[in-house]
N, C-alpha and C positions, 0 to 999 in steps of 0.2 A: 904740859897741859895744866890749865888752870883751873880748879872747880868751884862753881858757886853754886852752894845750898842754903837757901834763906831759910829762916826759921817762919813760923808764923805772920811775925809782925814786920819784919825787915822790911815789906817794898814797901811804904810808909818814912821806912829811916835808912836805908842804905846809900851809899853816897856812889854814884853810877859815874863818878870822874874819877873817883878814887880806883874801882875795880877795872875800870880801862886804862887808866896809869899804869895798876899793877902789872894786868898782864902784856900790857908794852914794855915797862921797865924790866920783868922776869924772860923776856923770849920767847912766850908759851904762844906756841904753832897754831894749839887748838885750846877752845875751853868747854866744858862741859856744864851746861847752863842748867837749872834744874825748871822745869816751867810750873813747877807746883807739884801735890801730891792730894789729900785728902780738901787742899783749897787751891783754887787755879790763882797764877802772879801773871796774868794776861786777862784783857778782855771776852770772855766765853761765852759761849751760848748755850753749852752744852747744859742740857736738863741735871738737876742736882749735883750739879760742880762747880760752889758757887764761888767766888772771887773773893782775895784775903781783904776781910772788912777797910784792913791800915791803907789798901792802894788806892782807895778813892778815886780820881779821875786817872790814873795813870796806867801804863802797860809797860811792867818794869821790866819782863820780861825781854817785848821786841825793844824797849831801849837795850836790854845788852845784847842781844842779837845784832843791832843796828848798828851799836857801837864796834863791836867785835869784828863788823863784814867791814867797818873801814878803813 
């Protein structure tokens, strides 16, 4: 299993070719993505859960979700 925990500011700077390389290059069956905690790394709507300032237009989240299903 492969896990990604972003820090804060990571979807901003994480390289989303690199963590799907890895977990092709390592075997990992499954990953365990983290989709935020205290700041959502997806597009939300949800009231006072607001999105990491760094993602600007992105959802780095469903990118490795996306990435992962192919």
């Amino acid at each position: 299993m492969g896990p990604v925990d972003p820090g804060r500011n990571d979807p901003g700077q994480y390289d989303l070719h690199f963590w799907l390389d890895y977990f092709q290059r390592t075997h990992c069956d499954a990953a365990c993505l983290s989709a935020g905690g205290c700041v959502a790394y997806y597009p939300t709507k949800i009231p006072m859960h607001y999105r990491s300032q760094w993602m600007k237009d992105t959802d780095p989240f469903g990118d490795l979700v996306a990435g992962c299903r192919r």
